[in-house]
C-alpha positions in Angstrom: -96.7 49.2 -55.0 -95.5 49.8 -51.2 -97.2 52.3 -49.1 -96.1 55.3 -47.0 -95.4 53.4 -44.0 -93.2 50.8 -46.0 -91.4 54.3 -47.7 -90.7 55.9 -44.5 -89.6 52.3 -42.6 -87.2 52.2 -45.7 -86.1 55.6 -45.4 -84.9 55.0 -41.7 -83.6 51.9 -41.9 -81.1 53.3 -45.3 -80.0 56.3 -43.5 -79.4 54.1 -40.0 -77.2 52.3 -41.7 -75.3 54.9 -43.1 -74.8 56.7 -39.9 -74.3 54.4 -38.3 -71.5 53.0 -40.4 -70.5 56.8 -41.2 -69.8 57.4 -38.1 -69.0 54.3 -37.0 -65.9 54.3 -39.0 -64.7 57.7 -37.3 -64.5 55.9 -34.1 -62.8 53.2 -35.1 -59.9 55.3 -36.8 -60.6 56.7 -33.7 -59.8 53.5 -31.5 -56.7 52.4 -34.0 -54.9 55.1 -33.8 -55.5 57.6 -31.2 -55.0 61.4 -31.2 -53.5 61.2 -34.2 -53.7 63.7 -37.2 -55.6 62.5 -40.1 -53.9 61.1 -42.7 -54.1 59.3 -46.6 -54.7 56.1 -45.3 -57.1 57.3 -43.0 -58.9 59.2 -45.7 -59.4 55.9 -47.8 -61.0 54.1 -45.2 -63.4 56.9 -43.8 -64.8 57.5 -47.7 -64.6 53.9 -48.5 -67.0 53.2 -45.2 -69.8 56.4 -45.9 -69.6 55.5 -49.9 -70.0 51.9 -49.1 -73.1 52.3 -46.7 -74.7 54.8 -49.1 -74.5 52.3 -52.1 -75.4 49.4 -50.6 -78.4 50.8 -49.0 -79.5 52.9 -52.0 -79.5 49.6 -54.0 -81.7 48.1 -51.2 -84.2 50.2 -51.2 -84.3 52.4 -54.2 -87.6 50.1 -55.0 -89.3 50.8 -51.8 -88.7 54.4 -51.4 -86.4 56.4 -53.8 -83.3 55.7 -51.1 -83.3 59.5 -50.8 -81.3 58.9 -47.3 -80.3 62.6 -46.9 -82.8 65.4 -46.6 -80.9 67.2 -49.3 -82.3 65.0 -51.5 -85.7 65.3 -50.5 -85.6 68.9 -50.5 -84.7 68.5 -54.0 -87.7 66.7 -55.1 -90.0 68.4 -53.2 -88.6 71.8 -54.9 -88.8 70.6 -58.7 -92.2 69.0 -57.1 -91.9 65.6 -57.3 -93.0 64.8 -53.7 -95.6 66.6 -52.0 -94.7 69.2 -49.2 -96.2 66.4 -46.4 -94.8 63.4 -47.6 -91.5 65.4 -47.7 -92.0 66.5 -44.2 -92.5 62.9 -43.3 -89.7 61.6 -45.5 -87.3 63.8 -43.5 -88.7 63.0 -40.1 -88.4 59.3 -40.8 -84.6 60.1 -42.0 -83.8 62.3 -39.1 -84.9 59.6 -36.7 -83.1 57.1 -38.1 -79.5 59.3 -37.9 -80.5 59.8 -33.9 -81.4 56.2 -33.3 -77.9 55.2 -34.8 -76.3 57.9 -32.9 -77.4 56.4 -29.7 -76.9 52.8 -30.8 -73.2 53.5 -31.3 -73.2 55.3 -27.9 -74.5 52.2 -26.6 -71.8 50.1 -28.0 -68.9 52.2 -28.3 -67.1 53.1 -24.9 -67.0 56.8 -24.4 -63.4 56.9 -23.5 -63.4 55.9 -27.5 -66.3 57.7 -28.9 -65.4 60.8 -27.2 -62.4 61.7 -28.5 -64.1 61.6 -32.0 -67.1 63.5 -31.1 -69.0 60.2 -31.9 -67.8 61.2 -35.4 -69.8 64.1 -35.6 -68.9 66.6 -38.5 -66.9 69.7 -37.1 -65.0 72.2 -38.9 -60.9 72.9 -39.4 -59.5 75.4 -37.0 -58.8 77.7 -40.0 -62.1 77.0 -41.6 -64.6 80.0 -41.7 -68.4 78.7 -41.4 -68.9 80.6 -45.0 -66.3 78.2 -46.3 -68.1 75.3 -44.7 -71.3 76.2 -46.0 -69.4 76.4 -49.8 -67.5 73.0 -49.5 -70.5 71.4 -48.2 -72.8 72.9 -51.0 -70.7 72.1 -53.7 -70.0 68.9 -52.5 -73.4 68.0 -52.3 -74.8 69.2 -55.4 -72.2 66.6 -56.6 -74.2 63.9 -54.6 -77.6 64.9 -55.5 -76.8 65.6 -59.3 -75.4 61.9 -59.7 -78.4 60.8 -57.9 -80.8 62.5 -60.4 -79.0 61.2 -63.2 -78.5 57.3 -61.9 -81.4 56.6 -59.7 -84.5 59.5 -60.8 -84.0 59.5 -64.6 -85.1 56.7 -66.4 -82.5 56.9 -69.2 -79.9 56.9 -66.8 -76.8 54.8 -68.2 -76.3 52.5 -64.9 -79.8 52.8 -63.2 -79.9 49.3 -61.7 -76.6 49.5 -60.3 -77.8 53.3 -59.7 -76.5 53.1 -56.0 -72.8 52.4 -56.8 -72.6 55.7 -58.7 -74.0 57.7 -55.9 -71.4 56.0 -52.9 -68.6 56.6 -55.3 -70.4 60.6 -55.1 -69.8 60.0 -51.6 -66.6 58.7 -51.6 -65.1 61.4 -53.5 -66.4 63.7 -51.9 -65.1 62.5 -48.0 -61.3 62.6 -50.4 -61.8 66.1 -50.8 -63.4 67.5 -47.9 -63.0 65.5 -44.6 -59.8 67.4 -43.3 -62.0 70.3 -43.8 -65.8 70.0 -42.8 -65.4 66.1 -42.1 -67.7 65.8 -45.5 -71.2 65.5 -44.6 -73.3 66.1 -47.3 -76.3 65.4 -45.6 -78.1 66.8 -42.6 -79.0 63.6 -40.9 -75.6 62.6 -40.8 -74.6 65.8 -38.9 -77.6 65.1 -36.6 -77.4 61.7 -35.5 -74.3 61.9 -33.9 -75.0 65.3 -32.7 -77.7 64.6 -30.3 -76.1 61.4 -29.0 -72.7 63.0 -28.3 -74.6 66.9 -27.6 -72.1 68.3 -29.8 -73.2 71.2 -31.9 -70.1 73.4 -32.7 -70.8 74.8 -36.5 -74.2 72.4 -36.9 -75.8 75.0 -38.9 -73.0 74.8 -41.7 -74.5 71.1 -42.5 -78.0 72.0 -42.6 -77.6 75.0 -45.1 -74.9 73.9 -47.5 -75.9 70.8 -48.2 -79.7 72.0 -48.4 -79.0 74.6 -50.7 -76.6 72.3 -52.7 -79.0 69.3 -53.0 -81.9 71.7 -53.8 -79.6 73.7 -56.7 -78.4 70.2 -58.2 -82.1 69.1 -58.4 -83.2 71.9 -60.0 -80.4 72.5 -62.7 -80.5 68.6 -63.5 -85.1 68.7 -63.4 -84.6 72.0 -65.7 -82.1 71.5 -68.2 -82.1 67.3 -68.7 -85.2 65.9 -67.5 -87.9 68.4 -69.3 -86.2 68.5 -72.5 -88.3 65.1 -72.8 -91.9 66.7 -72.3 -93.8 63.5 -73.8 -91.4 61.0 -71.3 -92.3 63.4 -68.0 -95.3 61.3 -67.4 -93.1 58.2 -67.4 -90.3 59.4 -64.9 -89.5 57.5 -61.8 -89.3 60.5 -59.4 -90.5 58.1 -56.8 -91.2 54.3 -57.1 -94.4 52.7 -56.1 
């Protein structure tokens, strides 16, 4: 049984890492190969960083606090009411603070001449992108995200639940395939954030609060609804949140 404290140390530790590696790895593409257009190869390493982050800190600690990592997915389970509206509250704080504290760390580390070009790898939108398309490609990518994370890591009849994390970075991974030449493939708030306030870039910020909240929240519902209650004498049993 861990308590709050240990949840929400666990919550900003999991999603320090994966901004800081997430955004990390836009800088160093960044650094090896300046001004350059985004290509294949470039798109491989970018998803293969954020997917490998989220996994590996979703497996770490799933145990302690759910490795939500993303307010998306906390919105989620505070909609289909598996977390309470002030432990959510505190769950997002805790994962907000851990995106700006890795924002500034790789500001700290990274020379500017390096990070700036990048925008610190904050999320930004294609020229010919509309903000409504953002907000759709973002959604849909992370209902993707949150879905997969409902089925591996909150249901306990999911097929790969102790390797749970590895199905949720390939989420990620797939995702940053499809949609980083577009939105740079967010998928989660925090993400946006982090770098955001360290760089003070904010050009389209709202499209990565309200896509991926209103995708993570639909994907929690649809999976809570239609796979989770079918099982009404299992409900009592679910994980929703460990400890």
């Amino acid at each position: 049984m861990y308590n709050l404290l240990q949840k929400l140390v666990a919550e900003f530790i999991g999603t320090f890492c994966v901004v800081f590696v997430a955004a990390g790895s836009v800088c160093a593409d960044e650094y090896l190969h300046p001004a350059a257009p985004i290509t294949p190869a470039d798109l491989l390493i970018l998803a293969a960083a954020y997917g490998l982050a989220t996994a590996t800190m979703v497996m770490a600690t799933a145990h302690i606090s759910g490795a939500h990592l993303n307010p998306a997915i906390t919105a989620g389970f505070w909609v289909t009411k598996r977390m309470g509206t002030a432990q959510s509250l505190l769950y997002g704080a805790a994962q907000l603070l851990g995106a700006i504290a890795a924002g500034y760390l790789l500001v700290a580390v990274i020379p500017d001449s390096i990070w700036g070009p990048a925008a610190l790898g904050t999320p930004n939108l294609a020229s010919d992108f509309t903000r409504l398309h953002g907000m759709l490609l973002e959604g849909v990518m992370t209902f993707f995200v949150v879905f997969i994370y409902f089925a591996s890591v909150a249901d306990a009849k999911g097929a790969f639940q102790k390797v749970a994390g590895f199905g949720v970075g390939l989420a990620i991974a797939m995702d940053v395939l499809l949609g980083a030449p577009f939105t740079g493939a967010s998928m989660n708030p925090a993400r946006t954030l982090g770098p955001a306030v360290a760089s003070h870039q904010w050009s389209n910020h709202g499209v990565y609060w309200v896509g991926p909240l209103l995708g993570g929240i639909i994907a929690a519902a649809i999976y809570d609804r239609f796979f989770l209650r079918r099982q009404p004498a299992e409900s009592a049993s679910e994980p929703g949140l460990p400890g």
